[in-house]
VMD Tcl script that builds the backbone (N, CA, C; Angstrom):
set m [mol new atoms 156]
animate dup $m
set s [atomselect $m all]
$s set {name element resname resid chain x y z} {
  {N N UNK 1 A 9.878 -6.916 18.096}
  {CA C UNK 1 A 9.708 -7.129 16.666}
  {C C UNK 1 A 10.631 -8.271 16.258}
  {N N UNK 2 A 10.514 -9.263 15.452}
  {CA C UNK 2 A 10.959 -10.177 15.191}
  {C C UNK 2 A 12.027 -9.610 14.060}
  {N N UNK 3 A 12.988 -10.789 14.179}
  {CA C UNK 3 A 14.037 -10.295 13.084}
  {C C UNK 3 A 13.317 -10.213 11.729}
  {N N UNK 4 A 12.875 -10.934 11.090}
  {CA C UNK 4 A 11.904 -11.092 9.519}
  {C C UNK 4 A 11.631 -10.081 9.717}
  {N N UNK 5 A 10.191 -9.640 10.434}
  {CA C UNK 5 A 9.857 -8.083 10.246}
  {C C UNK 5 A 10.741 -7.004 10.667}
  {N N UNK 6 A 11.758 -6.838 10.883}
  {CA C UNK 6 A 12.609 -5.845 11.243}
  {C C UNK 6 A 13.252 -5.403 10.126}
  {N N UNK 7 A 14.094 -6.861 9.697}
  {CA C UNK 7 A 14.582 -6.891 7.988}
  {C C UNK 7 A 13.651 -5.727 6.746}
  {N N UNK 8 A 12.428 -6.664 7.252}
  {CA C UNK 8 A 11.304 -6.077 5.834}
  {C C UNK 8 A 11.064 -4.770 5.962}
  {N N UNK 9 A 11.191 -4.360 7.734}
  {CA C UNK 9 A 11.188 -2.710 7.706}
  {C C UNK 9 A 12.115 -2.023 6.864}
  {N N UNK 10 A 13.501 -2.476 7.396}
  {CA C UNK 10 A 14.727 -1.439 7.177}
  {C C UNK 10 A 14.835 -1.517 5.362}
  {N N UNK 11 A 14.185 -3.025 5.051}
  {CA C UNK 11 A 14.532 -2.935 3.540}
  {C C UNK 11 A 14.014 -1.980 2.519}
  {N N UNK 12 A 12.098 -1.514 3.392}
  {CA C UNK 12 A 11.280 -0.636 2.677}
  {C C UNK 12 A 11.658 0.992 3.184}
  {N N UNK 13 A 11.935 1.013 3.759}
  {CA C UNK 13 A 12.603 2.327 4.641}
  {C C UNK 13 A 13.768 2.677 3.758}
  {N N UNK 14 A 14.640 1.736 3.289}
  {CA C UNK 14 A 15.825 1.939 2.513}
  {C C UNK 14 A 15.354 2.149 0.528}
  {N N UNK 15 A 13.974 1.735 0.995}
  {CA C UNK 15 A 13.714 1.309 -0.571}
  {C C UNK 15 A 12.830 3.411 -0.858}
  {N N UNK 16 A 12.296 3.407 0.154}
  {CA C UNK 16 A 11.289 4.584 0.472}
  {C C UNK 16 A 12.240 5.917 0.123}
  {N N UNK 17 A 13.636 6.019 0.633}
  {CA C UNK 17 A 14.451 7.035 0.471}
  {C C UNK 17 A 15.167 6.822 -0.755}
  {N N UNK 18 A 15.394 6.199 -1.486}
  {CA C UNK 18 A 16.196 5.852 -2.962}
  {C C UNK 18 A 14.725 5.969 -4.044}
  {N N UNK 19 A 14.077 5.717 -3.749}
  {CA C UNK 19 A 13.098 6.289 -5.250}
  {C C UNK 19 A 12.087 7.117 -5.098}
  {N N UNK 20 A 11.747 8.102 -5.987}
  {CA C UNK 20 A 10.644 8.736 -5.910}
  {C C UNK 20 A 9.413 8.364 -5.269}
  {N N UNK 21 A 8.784 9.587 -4.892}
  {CA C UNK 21 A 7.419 9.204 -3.967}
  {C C UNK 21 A 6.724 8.573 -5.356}
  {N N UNK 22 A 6.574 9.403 -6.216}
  {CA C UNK 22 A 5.758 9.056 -8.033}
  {C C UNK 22 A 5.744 6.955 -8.105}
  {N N UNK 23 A 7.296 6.740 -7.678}
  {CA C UNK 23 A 7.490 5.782 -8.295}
  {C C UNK 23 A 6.973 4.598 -7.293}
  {N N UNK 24 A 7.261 5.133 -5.791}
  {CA C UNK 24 A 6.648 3.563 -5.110}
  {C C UNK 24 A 5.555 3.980 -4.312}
  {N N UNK 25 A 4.602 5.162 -4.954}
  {CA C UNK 25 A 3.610 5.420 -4.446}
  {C C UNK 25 A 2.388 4.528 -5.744}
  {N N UNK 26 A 2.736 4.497 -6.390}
  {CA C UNK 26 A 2.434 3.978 -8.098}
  {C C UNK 26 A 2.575 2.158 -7.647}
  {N N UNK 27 A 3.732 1.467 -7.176}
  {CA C UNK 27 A 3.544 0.656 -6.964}
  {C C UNK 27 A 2.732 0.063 -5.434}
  {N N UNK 28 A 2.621 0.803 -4.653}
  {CA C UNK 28 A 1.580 0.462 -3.549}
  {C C UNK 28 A 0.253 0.793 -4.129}
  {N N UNK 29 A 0.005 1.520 -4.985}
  {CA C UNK 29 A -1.339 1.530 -5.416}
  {C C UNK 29 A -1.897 0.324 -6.364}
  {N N UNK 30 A -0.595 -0.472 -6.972}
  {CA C UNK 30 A -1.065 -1.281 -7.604}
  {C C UNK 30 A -1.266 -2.929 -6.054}
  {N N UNK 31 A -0.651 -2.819 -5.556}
  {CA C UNK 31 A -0.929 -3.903 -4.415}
  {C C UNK 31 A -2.263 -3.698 -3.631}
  {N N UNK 32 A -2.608 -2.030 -3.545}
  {CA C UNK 32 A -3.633 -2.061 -2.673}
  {C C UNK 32 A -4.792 -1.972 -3.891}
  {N N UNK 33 A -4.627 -1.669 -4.840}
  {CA C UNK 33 A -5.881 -1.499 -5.996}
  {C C UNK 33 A -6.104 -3.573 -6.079}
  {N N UNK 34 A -5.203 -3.943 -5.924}
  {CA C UNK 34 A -5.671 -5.767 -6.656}
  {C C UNK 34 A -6.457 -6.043 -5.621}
  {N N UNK 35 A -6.617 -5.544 -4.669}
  {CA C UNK 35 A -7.471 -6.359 -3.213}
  {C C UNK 35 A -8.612 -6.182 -2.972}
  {N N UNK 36 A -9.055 -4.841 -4.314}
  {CA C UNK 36 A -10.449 -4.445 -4.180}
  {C C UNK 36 A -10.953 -5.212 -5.671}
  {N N UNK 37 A -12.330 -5.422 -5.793}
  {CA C UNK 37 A -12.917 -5.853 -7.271}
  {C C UNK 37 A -12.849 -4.990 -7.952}
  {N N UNK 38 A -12.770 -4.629 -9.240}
  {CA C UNK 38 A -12.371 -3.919 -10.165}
  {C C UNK 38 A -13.990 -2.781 -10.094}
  {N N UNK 39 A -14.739 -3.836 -9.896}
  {CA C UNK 39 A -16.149 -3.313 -9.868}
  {C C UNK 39 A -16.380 -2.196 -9.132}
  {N N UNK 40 A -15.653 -1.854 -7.875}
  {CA C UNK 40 A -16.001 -1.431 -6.591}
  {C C UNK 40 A -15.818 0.166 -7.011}
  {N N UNK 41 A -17.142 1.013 -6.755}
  {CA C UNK 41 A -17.336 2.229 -7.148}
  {C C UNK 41 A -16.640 3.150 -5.640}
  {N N UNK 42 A -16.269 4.546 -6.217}
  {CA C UNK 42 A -16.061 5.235 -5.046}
  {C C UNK 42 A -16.858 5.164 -4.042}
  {N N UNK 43 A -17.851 5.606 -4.740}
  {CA C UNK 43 A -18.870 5.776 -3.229}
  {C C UNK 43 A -19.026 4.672 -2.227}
  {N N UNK 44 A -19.152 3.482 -3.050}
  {CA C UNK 44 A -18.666 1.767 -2.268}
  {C C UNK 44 A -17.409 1.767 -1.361}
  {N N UNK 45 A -16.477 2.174 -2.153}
  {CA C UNK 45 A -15.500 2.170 -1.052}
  {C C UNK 45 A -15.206 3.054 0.150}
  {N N UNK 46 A -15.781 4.356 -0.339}
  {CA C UNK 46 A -16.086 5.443 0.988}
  {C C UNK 46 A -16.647 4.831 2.268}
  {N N UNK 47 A -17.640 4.074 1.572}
  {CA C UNK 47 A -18.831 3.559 2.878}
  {C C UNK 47 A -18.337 2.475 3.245}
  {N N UNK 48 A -17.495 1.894 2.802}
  {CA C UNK 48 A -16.742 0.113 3.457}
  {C C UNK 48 A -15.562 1.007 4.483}
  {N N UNK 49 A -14.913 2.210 4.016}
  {CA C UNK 49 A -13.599 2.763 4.516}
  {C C UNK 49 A -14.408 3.208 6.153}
  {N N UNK 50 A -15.738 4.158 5.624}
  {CA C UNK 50 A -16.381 4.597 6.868}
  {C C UNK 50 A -17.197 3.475 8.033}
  {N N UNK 51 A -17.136 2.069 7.555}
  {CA C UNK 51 A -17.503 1.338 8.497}
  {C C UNK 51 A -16.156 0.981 9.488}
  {N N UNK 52 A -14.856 0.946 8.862}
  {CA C UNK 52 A -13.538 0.427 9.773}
  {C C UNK 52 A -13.661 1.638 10.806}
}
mol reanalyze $m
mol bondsrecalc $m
mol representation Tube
mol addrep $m
């Protein structure tokens, strides 16, 4: 593992135990919610999740 990604581990690992699950479970949902179209219905995404 390269130093950069080693860093970015220990930093989220350190970040993961100091705040609530509520609080940086809330912000990964907003990083992984921007990557989909706003448009994109459950059932759409079930069937894109069930093709990986």
């Amino acid at each position: 593992m390269d130093a950069e990604r080693e860093q970015f581990v220990k930093k989220w690992a350190e970040y993961v135990k100091t705040h609530s699950d509520k609080e940086w479970s809330r912000q990964q949902n907003v990083v992984i919610g921007g990557q989909f179209p706003s448009s994109l219905t459950k059932e759409q995404y079930l069937k894109m999740k069930a093709e990986f």
